[in-house]
Backbone as ProteinMPNN parsed JSONL, in Angstrom:
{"seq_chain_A": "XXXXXXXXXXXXXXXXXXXXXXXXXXXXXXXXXXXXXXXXXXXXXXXXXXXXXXXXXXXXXXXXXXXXXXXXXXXXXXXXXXXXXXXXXXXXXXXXXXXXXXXXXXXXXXXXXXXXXXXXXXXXXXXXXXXXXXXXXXXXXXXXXXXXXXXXXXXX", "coords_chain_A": {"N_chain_A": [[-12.032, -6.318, -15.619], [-13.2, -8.927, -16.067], [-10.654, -10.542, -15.505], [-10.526, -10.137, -12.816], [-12.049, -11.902, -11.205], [-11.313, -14.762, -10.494], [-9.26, -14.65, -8.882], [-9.863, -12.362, -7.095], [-12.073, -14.713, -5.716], [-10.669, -16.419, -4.774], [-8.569, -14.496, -3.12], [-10.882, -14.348, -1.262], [-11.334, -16.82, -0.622], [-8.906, -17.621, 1.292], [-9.313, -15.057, 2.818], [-10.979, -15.786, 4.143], [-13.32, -14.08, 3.52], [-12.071, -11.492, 4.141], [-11.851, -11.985, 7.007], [-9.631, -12.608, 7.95], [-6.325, -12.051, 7.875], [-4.297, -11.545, 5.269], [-1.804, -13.455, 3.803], [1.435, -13.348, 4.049], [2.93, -11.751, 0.423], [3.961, -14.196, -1.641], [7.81, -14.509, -2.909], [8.529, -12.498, -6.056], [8.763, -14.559, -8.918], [9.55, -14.651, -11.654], [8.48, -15.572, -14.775], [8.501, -15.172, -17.717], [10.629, -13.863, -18.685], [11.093, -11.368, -19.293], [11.772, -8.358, -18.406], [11.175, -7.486, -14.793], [9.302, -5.166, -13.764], [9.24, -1.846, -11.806], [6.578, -0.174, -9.591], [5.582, 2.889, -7.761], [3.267, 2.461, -5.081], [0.211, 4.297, -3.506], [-1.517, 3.009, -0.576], [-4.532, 3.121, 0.342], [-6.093, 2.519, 3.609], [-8.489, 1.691, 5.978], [-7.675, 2.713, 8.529], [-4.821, 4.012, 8.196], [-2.35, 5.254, 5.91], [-0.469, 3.65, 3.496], [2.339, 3.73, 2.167], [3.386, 1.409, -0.887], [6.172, -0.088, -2.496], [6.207, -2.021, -5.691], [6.885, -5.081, -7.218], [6.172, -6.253, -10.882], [5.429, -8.353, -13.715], [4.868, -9.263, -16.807], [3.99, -12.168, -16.581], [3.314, -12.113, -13.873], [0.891, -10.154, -12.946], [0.427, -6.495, -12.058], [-2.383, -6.401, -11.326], [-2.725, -9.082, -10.316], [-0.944, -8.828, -8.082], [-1.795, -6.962, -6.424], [-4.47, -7.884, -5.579], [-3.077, -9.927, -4.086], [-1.997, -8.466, -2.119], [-4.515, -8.187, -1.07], [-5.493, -5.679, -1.484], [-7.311, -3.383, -3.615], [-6.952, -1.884, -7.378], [-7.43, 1.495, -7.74], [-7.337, 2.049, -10.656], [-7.61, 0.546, -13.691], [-5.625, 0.458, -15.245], [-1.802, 0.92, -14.645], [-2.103, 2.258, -11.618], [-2.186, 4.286, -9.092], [-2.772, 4.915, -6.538], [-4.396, 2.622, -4.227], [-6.734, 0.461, -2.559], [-8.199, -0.657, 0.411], [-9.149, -3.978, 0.277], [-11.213, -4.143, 2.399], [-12.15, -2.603, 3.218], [-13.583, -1.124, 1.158], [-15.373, -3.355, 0.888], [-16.899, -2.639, 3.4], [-18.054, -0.005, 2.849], [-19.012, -0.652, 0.118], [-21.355, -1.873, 1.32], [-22.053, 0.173, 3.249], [-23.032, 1.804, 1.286], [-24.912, 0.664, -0.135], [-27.22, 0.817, 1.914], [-27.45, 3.684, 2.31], [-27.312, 7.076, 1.181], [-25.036, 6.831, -1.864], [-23.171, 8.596, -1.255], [-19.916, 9.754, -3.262], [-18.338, 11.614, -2.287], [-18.603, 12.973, 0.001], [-17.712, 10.637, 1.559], [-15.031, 9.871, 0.916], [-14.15, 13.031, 1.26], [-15.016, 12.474, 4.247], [-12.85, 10.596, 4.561], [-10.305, 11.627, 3.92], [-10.203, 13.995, 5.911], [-10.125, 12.185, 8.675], [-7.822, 10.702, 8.333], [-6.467, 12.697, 8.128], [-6.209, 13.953, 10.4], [-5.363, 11.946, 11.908], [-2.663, 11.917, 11.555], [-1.801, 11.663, 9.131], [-0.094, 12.353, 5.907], [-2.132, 13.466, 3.699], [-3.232, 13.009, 0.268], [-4.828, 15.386, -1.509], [-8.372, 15.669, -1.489], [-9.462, 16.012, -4.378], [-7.674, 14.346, -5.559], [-7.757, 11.667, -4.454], [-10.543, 11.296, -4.893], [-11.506, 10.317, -7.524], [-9.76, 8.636, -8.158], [-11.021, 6.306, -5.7], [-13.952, 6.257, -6.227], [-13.476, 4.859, -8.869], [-12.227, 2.858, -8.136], [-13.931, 1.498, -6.303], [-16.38, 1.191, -7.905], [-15.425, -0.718, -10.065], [-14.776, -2.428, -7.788], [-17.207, -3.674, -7.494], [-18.684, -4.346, -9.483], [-16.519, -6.659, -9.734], [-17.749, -8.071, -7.825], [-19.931, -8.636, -8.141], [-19.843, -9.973, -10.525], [-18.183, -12.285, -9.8], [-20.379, -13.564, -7.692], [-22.088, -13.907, -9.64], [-20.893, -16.611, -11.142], [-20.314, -17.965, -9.302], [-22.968, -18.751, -8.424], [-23.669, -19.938, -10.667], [-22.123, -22.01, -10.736], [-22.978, -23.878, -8.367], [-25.64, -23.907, -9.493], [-24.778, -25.929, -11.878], [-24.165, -28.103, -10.36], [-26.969, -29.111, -9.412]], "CA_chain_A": [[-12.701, -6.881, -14.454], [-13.291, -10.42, -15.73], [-9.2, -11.548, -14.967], [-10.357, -10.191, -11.123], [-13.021, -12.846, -10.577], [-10.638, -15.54, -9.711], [-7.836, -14.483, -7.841], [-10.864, -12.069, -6.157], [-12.941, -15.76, -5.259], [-8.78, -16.818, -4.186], [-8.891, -13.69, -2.185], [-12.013, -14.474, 0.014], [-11.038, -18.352, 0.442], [-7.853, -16.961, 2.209], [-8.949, -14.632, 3.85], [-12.453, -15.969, 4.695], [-14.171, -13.071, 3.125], [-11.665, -10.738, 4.984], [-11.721, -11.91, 8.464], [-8.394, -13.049, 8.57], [-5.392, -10.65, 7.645], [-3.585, -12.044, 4.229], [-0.629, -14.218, 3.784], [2.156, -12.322, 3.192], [3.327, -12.667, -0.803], [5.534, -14.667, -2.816], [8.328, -13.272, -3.887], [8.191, -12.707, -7.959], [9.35, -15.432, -9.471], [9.207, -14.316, -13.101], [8.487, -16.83, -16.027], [8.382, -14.499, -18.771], [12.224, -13.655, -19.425], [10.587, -9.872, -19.423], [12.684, -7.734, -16.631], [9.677, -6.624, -13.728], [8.873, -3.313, -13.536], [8.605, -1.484, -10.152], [5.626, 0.489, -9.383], [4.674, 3.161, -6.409], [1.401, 3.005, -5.384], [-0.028, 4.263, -2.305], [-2.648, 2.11, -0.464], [-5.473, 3.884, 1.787], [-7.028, 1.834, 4.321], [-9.112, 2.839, 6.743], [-7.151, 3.437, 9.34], [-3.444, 4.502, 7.547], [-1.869, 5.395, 4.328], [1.011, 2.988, 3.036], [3.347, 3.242, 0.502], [4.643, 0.141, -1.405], [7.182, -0.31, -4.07], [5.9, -3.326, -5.998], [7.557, -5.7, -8.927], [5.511, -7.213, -11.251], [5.93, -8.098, -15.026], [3.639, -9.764, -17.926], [3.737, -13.42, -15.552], [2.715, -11.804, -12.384], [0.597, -8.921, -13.621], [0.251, -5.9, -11.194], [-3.216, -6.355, -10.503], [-3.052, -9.897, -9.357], [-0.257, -8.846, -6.856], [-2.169, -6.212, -5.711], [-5.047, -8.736, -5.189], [-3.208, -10.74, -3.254], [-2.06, -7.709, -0.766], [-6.128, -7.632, -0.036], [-5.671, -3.843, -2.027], [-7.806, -3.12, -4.876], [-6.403, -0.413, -7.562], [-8.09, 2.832, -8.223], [-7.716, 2.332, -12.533], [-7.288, -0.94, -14.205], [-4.021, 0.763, -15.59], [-0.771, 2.076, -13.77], [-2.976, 2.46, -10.755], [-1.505, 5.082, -8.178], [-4.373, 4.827, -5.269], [-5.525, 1.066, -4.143], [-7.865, 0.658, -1.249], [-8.278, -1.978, 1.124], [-11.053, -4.6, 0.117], [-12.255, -4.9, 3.579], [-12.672, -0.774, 3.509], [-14.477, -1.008, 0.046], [-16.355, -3.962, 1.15], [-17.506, -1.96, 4.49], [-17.934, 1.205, 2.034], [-20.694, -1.046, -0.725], [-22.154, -2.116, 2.413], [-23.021, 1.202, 3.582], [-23.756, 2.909, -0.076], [-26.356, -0.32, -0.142], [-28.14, 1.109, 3.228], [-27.794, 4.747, 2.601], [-26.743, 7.869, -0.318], [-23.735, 6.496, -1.781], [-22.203, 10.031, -1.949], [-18.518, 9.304, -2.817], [-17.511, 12.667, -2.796], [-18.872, 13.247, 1.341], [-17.221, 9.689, 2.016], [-13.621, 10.712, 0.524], [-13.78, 13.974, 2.191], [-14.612, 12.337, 5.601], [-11.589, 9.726, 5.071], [-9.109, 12.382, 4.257], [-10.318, 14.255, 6.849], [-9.966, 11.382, 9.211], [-6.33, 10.388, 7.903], [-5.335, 13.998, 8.441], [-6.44, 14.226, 12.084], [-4.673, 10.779, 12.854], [-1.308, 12.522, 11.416], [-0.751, 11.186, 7.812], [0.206, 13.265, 5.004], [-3.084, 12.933, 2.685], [-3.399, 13.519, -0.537], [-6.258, 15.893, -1.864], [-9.454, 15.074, -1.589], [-10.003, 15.408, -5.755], [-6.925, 13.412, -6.175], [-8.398, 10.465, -3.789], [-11.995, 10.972, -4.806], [-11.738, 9.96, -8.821], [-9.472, 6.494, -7.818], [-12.093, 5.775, -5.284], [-14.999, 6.059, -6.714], [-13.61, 4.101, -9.653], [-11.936, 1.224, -7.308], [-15.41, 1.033, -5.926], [-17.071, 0.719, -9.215], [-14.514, -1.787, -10.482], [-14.673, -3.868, -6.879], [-18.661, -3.409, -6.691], [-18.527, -5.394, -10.193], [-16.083, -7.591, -9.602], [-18.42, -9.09, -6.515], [-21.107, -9.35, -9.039], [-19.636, -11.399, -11.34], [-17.891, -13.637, -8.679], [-21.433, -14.049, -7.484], [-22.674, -14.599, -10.446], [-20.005, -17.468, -11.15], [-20.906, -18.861, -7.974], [-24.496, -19.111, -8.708], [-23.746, -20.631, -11.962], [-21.035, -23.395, -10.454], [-24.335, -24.423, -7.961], [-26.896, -24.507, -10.468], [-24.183, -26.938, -12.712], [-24.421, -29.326, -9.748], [-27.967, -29.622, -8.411]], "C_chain_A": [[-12.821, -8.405, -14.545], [-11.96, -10.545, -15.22], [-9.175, -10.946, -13.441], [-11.013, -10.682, -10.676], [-12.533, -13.868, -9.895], [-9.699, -15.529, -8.883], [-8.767, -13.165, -6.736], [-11.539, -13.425, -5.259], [-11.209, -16.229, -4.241], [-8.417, -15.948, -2.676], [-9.827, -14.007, -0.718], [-11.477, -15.853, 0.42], [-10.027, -17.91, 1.455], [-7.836, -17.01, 3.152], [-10.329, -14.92, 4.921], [-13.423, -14.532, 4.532], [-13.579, -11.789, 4.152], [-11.624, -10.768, 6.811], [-10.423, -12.459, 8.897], [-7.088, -12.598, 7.032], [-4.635, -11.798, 6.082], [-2.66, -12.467, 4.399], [0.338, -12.931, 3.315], [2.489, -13.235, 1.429], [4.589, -13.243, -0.819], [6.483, -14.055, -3.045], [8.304, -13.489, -5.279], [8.806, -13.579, -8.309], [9.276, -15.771, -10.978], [9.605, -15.598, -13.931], [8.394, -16.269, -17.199], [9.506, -14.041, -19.685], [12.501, -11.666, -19.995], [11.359, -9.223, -18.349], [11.537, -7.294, -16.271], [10.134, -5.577, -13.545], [8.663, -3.252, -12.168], [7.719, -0.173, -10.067], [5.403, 1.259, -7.744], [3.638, 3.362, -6.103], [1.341, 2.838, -3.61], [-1.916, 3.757, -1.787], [-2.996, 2.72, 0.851], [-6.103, 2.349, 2.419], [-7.603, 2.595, 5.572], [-8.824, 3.237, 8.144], [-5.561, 4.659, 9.318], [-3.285, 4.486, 5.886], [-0.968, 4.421, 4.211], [1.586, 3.118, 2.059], [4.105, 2.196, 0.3], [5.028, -0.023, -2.518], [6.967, -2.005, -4.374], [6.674, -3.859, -6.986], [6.584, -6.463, -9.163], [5.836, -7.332, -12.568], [4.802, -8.861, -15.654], [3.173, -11.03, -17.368], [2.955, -13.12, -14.418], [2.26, -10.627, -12.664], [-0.052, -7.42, -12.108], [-1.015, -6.424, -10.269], [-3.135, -7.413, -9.486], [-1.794, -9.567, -7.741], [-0.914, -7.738, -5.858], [-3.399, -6.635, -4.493], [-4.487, -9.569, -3.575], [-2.404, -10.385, -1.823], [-3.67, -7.557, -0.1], [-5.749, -5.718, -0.467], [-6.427, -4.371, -3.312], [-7.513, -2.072, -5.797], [-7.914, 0.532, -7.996], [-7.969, 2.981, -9.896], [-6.846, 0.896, -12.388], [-5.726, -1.025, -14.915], [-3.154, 1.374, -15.034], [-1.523, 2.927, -12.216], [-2.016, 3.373, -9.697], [-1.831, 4.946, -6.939], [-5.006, 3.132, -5.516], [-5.676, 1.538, -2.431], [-7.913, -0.552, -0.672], [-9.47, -2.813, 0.37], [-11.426, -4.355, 0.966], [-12.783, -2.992, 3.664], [-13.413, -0.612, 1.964], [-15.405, -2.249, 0.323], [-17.447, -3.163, 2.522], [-18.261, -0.478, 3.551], [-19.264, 0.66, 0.997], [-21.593, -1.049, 0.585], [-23.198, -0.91, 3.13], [-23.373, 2.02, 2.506], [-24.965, 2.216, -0.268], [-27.291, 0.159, 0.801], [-28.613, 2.723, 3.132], [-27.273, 5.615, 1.409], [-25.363, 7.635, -0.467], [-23.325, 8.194, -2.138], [-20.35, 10.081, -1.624], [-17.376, 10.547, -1.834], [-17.676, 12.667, -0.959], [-17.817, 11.551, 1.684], [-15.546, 9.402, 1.984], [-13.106, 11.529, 1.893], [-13.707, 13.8, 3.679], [-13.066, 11.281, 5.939], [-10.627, 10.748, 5.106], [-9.024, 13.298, 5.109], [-9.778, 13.532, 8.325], [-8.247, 10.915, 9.564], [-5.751, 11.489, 8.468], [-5.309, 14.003, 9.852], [-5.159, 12.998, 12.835], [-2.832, 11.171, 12.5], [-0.432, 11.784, 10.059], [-1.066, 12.201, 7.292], [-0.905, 12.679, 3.721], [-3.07, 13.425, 1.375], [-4.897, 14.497, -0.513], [-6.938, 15.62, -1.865], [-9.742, 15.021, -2.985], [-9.01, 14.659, -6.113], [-7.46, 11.633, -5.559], [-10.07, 10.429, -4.116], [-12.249, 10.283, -6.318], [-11.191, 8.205, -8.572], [-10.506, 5.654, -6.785], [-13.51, 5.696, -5.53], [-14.536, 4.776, -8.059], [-13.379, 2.534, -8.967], [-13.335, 0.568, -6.825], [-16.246, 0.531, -7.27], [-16.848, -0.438, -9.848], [-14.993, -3.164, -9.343], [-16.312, -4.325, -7.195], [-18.812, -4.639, -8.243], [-17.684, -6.798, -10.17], [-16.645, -8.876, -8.898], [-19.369, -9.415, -7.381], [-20.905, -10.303, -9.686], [-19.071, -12.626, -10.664], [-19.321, -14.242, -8.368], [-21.968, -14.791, -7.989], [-22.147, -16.087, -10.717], [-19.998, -18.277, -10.027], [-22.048, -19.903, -7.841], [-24.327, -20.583, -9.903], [-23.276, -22.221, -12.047], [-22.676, -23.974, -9.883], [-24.79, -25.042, -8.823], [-26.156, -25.703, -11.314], [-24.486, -28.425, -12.053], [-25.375, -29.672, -9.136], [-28.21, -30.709, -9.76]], "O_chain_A": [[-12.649, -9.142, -13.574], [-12.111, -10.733, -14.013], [-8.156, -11.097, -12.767], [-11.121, -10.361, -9.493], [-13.024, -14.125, -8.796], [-9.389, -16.493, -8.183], [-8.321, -13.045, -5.595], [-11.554, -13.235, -4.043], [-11.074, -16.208, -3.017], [-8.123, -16.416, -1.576], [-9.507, -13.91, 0.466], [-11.192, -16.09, 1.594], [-10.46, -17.853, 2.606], [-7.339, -17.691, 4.049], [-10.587, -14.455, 6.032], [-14.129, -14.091, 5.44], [-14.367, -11.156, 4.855], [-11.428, -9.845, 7.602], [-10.176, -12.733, 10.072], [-7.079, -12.79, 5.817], [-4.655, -13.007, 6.314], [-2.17, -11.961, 5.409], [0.127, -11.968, 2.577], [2.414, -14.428, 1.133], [5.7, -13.015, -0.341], [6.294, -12.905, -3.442], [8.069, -14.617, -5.714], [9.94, -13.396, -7.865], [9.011, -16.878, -11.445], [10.575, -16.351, -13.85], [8.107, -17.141, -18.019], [9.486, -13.868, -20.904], [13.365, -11.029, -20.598], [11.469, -9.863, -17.303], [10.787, -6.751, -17.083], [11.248, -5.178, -13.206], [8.149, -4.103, -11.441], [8.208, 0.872, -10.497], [5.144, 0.598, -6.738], [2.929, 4.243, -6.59], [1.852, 2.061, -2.803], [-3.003, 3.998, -2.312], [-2.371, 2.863, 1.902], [-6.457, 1.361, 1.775], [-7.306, 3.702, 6.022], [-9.562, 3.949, 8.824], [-5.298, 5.635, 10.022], [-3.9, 3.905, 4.991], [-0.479, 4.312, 5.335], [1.276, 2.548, 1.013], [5.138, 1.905, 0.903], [4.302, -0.106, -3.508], [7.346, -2.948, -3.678], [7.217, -3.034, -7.72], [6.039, -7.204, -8.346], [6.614, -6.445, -12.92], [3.8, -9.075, -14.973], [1.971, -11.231, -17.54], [2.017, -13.826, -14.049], [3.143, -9.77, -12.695], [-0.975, -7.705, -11.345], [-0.97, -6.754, -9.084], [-3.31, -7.226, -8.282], [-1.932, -10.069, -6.626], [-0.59, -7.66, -4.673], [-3.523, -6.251, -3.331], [-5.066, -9.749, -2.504], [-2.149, -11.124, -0.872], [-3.982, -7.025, 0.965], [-5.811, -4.779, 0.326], [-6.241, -5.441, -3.891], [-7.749, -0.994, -5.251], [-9.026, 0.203, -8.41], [-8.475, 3.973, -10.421], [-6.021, 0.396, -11.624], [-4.963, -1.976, -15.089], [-3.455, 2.536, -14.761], [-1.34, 4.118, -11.96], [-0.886, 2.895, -9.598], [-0.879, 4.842, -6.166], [-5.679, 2.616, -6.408], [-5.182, 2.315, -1.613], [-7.639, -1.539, -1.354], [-10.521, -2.312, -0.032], [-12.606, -4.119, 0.705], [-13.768, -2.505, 4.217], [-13.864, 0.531, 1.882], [-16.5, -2.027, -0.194], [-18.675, -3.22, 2.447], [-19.305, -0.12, 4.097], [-20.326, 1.282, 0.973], [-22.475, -0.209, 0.762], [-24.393, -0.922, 3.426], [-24.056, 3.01, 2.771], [-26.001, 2.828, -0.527], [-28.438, -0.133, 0.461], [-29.671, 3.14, 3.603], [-26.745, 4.943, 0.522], [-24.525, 7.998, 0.359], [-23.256, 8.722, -3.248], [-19.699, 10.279, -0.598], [-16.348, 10.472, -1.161], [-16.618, 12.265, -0.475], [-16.89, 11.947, 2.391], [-14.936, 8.819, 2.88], [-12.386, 11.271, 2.857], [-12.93, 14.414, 4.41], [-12.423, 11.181, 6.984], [-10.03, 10.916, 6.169], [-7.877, 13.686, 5.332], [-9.078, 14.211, 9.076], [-7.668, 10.829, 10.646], [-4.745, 11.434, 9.175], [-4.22, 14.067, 10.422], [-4.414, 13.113, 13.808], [-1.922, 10.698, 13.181], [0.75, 11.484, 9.892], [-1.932, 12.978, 7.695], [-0.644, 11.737, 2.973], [-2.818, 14.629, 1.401], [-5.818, 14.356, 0.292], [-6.777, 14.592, -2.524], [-10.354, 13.983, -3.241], [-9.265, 14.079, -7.169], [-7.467, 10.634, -6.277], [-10.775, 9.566, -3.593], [-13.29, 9.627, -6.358], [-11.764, 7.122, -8.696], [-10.778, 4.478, -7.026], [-14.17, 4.909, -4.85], [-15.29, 3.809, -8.165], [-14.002, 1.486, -9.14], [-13.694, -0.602, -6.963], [-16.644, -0.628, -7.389], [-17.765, -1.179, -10.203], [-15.367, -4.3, -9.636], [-16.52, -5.532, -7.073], [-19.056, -5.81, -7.952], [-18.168, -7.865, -10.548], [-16.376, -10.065, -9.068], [-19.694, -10.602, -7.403], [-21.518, -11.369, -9.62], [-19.427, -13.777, -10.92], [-19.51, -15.396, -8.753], [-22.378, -15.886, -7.604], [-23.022, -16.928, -10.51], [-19.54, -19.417, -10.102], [-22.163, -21.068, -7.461], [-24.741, -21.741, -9.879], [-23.616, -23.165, -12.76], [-23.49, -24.419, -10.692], [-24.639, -26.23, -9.11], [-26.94, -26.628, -11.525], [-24.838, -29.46, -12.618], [-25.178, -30.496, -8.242], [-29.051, -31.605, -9.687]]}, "name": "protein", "num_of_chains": 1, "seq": "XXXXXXXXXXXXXXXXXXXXXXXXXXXXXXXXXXXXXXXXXXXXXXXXXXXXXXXXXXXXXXXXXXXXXXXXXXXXXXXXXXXXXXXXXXXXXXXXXXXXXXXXXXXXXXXXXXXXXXXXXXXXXXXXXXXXXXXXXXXXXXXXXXXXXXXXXXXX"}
C-alpha cells in the first residue's frame, strides 16, 4: 500500500478526485531490459465489465498501470478483479453512512451487471477481490491523507 500513495495523490490531481475521466496511458516504454509480461484482468465498474490485456514489467509495475487506468486491483499480487476508484470511492462513502455489508453490496452489483446483459462472474469469486480492493483503497486514502496533513503542517 505505501508505493500506492503517490501515483494514488497523481491519480486525484488528474482526475480532480475523479470528476474528470483519465488520460488515456503511455505506451510501456520499458527501462529495465526485462521483457513485459502481459496480464488479463477484468475490471468491474459500476456500470460494465471490461476486459484488458495489460504489459507491464519491473519499470512500469502492474499496479502503477493499473492506477493510472483509474482501476484499483483486488490483491496486491497477480490481481484478476480491479474496480473502478470512483465505484470504490462511492462504495467507502456509503459503508461510512450505513452497514458496510460487502457480501449484500457484491451480490447487488452482480445482480445488476447480469440484468444489464454482461457475463458476471460469481458472486464468491467477485466478493473476496472486492472486499480486499476496498480494504487496500480505504487505506491507501488514509495514508494519502495522512501525507497531506503532514506536507501542511511542514509549511505553516
Amino acid at each position: 500500500v505505501p508505493t500506492l500513495v503517490m501515483p494514488f495523490l497523481q491519480w486525484c490531481e488528474e482526475t480532480k478526485y475523479g470528476h474528470v475521466s483519465c488520460p488515456p496511458p503511455a505506451p510501456l516504454t520499458c527501462m529495465c531490459q526485462i521483457p513485459a509480461r502481459n496480464v488479463r484482468v477484468l475490471a468491474v465498474y459500476r456500470e460494465c465489465i471490461k476486459e484488458h490485456n495489460l504489459m507491464y514489467c519491473n519499470c512500469q509495475p502492474l499496479l502503477l498501470t493499473l492506477l493510472g487506468l483509474g482501476l484499483f486491483p483486488g490483491s496486491p499480487v497477480r490481481p484478476t478483479f480491479t474496480f473502478d476508484i470512483n465505484h470504490l470511492l462511492w462504495a467507502s462513502t456509503f459503508f461510512l453512512n450505513g452497514i458496510p455489508n460487502v457480501t449484500a453490496w457484491t451480490s447487488a452489483l452482480t445482480a445488476y451487471l447480469a440484468q444489464k446483459g454482461y457475463d458476471v462472474p460469481s458472486l464468491e469469486s467477485l466478493r473476496k477481490p472486492f472486499s480486499k480492493a476496498l480494504q487496500y483503497f480505504q487505506l491507501t486514502q488514509q495514508r494519502s491523507n495522512e501525507l497531506m496533513c503532514t506536507v501542511v503542517e511542514a509549511y505553516r
